[in-house]
N, C-alpha and C positions, 0 to 999 in steps of 0.2 A: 197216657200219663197226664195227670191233674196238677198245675201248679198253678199257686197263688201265694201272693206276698200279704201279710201280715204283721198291723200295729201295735204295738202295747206300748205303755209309760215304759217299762221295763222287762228284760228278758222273761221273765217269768208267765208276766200277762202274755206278752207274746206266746208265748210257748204254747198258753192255754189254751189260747183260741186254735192254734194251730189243731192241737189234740182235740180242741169241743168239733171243727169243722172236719178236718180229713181221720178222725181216727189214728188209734197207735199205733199203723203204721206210716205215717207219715214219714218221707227222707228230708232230714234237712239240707237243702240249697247251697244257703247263705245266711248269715247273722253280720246287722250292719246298726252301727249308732249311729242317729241321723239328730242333726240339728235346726234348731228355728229360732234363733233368738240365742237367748238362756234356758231352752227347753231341750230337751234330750229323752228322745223317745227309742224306740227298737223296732229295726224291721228283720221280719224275718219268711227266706222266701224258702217255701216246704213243697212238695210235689206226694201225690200217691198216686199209683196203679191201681185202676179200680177195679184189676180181674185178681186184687192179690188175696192169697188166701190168710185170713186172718186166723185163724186156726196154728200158723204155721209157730208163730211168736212161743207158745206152748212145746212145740217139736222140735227147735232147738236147728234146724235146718233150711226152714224154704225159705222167709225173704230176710235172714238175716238179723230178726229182732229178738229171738230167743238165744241158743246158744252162742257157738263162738263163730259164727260164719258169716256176722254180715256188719251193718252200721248202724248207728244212732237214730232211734223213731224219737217222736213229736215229745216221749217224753225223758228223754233220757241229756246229756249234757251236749249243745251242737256241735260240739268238738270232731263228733264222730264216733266211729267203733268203740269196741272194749275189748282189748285183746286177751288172749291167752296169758297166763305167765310162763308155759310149759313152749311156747311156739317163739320161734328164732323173727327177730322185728325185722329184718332183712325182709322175710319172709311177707309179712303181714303187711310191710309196704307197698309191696310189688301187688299182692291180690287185695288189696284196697285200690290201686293205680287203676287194674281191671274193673273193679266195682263201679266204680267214677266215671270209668271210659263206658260203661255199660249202660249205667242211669242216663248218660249223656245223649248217649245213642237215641236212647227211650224220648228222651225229653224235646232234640232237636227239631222233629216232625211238629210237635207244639207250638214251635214259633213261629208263627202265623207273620208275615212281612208284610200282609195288607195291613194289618192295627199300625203299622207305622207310616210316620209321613214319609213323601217320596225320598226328601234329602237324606233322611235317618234312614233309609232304607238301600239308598245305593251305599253311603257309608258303611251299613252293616256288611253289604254285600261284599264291597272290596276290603274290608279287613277278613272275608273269610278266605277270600284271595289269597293273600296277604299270608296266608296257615295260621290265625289267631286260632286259639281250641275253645274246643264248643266253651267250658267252663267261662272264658270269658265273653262269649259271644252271648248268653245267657244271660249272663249281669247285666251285659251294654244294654240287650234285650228290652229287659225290662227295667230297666232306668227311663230309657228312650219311650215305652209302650205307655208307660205313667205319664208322662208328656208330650202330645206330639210337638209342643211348641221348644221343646229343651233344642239345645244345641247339645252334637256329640261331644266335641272337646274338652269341655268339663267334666261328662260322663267319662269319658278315658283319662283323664289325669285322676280322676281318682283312681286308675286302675295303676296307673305308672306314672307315680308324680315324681318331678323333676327336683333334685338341690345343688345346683353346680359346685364342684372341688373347689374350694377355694371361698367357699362366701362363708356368711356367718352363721351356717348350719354348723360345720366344719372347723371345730375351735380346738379340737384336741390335737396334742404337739405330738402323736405317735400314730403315723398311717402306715397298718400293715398290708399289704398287694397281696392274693392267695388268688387261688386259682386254679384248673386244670393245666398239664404240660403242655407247650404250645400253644396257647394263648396269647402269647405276646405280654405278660406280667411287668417283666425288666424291661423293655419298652415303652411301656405306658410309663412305668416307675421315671426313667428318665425324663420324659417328656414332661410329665409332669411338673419336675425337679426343675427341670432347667426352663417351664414358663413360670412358675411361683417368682426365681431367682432375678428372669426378669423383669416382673413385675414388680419385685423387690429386693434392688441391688443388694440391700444392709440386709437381708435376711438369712438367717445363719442356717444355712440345709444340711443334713447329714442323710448318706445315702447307706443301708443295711444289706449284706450280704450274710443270709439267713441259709445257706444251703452247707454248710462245714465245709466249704474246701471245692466241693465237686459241681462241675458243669462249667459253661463256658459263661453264664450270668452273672457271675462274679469279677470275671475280665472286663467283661460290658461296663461295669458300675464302675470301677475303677480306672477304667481306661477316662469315662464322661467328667468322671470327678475329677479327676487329676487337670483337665481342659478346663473344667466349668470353675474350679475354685469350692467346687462340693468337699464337703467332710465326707470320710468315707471309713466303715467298721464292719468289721466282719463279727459276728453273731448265730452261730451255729449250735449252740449249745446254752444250757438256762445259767452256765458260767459266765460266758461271755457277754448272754444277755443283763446279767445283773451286775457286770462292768460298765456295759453302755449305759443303763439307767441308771448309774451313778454320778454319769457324766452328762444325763442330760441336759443339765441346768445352761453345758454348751450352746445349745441347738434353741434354735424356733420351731424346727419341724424335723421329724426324723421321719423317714420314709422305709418301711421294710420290705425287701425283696423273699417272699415266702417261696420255694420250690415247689409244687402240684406235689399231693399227698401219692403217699404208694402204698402199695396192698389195700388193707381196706379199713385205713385208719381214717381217723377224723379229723376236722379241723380244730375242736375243741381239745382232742388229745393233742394237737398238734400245739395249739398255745399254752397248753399245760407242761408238757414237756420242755418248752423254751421259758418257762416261769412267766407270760405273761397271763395264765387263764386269770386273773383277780385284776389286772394294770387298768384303773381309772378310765387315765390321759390316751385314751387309746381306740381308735376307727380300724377296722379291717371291711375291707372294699372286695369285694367276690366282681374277679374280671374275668367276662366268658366273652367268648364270639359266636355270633349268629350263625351257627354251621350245622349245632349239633342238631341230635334227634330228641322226641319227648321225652323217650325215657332216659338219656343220659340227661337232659337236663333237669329231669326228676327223679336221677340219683347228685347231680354234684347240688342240685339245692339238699337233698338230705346231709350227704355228708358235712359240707360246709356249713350248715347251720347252726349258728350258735349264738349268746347274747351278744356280741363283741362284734356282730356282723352287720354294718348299718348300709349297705348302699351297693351298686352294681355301676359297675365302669364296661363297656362295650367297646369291644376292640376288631379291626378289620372290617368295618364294615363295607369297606368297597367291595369284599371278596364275596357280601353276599346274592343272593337272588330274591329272599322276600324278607319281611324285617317283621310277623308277626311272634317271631319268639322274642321282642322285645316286650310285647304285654305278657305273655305264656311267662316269662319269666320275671315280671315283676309280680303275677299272682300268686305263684309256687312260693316267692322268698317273702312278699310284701314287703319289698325293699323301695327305694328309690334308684333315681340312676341319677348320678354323680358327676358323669365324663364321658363322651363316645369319642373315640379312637377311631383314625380312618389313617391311610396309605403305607409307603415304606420309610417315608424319613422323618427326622427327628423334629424337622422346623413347621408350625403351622398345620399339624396333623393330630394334635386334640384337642379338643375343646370341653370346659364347662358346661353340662347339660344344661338346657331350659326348654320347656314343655315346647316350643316352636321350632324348635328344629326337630326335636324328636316325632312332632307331626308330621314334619317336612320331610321327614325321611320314610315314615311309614306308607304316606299317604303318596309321595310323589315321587319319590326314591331320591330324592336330593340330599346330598351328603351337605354336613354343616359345613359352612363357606362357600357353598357351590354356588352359580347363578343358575347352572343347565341342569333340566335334570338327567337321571341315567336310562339309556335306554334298556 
């Protein structure tokens, strides 16, 4: 497998060179707007298999470039595939997931670790440690290969840049919590609630109990709020919801508690149905724990995906053992992360992400506030 990165002013030129040097079938990589100044250029990194049959593009079957069985060549849109209209996207997910993991396989043996310097190079190494997946070991790759003089952390905050809860990324007065079950959601929800609150006595909190009635997360919220001097509404239905948003003029922040989707709904059906798919004023936070596997994390990033989804909050991280699905999942969402979440109580157990601890905990397994790290 052949890869090389590629300049142009603009996608297009990129594109071209791409197709003048490897041929149509070139895979695309990666597509990245790079800056210099006030200049804005395009890179883009493409790879081919030099034993591939080019013949095949015409037959609709071997590498994928003619009919409906494979992905995007040098000429066609970087997005990827072209799927079927007749084939279920569930479907086409999951064997695009294979395709990826397939090219990846192909492409890893290319990454020659002498081209990097030594520091860039034990780095690489202990994030593969670490379970970082090939897709982003590839980027880091050749970010780092373009320079041996770069330092990695900047290389990885562009992978998983940080905007802690609470600062002036975060202006909108409506944070909705969603997530898988068991996560820890109404948890983090509180904690949250109750350090905004003291960091800002006068600040008027209302806390959302989104689930109609059922589960024990609804006791939770109302039990803290009743203690904490939180507002507290229950909102299970797009009735209820468009009583509370008539009343938000109350609130500085209203915080909603989502339930983990069931069957095999979405998160977009999920806000549609509660009336807020169109609401403005409004952040939903996708908080997962470090537990899962790749492919449940590249089903809850499909399902949960939608405009209204700006950030990833990490919860439990004490219960982990390696913390590389923290970049795996900032690449799947191209989110930021917002908040990391760590122990069992409510006091001193989250904090505001910032790119330094988020290193600190990858790299050394230091949980934010710690001095020691974990062995």
């Amino acid at each position: 497998m052949q890869v090389k990165t590629f300049k142009g002013t603009d996608t297009q030129t990129a594109l071209a060179k791409v197709k003048a040097e490897l041929g149509d079938d070139a895979i695309i990589l990666n597509t990245k707007t790079v800056r210099s100044g006030s200049v804005k250029s395009c890179e883009i990194t493409a790879a081919v298999d030099p034993r591939t049959n080019h013949n095949a593009r015409n037959g609709g079957n071997g590498n994928g470039n003619g009919g409906g069985n494979g992905q995007g060549s040098a000429g066609r849109d970087p997005g990827g595939f072209v799927p079927m209209h007749d084939t279920n996207p569930s479907d086409w997910s999951c064997e695009w997931r294979q395709i990826k993991d397939h090219l990846m396989a192909l492409v890893k043996p290319q990454m020659n670790m002498d081209d990097l310097a030594p520091r860039q190079r034990v780095a690489l190494q202990y994030l593969e440690r670490e379970e970082v997946d090939t897709q982003v070991m590839l980027r880091v790759y050749l970010d780092l290969k373009a320079d041996s003089e770069r330092p990695i952390l900047p290389v990885l905050e562009s992978v998983a840049p940080c905007y802690g809860f609470g600062s002036k990324k975060w202006l909108q007065k409506i944070h909705v919590f969603a997530g898988p079950h068991g996560v820890g959601k109404t948890s983090c929800l509180v904690r949250l609630a109750l350090r905004e609150k003291q960091l800002k006595p006068k600040l008027r909190v209302c806390v959302v109990a989104s689930d109609e009635g059922q589960g024990k997360g609804r006791l939770v919220l109302r039990h803290y709020a009743d203690l904490s001097g939180l507002a507290f509404r229950e909102a299970g239905n797009a009735e209820e919801m468009e009583e509370l948003l008539k009343e938000s003029h109350k609130f500085d922040m209203i915080l909603v508690d989502l339930p983990g989707l069931s069957g095999k709904a979405t998160l977009s059906e999920r806000l549609d149905d509660l009336g807020l798919g169109d609401c403005q004023d409004m952040a939903v936070h996708l908080v997962v724990a470090p537990y899962f596997s790749a492919s449940q994390y590249a089903e809850i990033a499909r399902r949960y995906g939608c405009p209204q989804l700006k950030s990833l909050i990490w919860t439990k991280l004490d219960e982990a053992c390696t913390f590389g699905a923290l970049l795996n999942m900032a690449r799947l969402t191209e989110l930021p992360v917002s908040a990391l979440s760590f122990g069992a109580g409510l006091k001193n157990t989250i904090t505001p992400a910032v790119s330094e601890m988020l290193w600190r905990l990858i790299f050394k397994h230091t949980l934010p506030g710690c001095q020691a790290e974990r062995n």
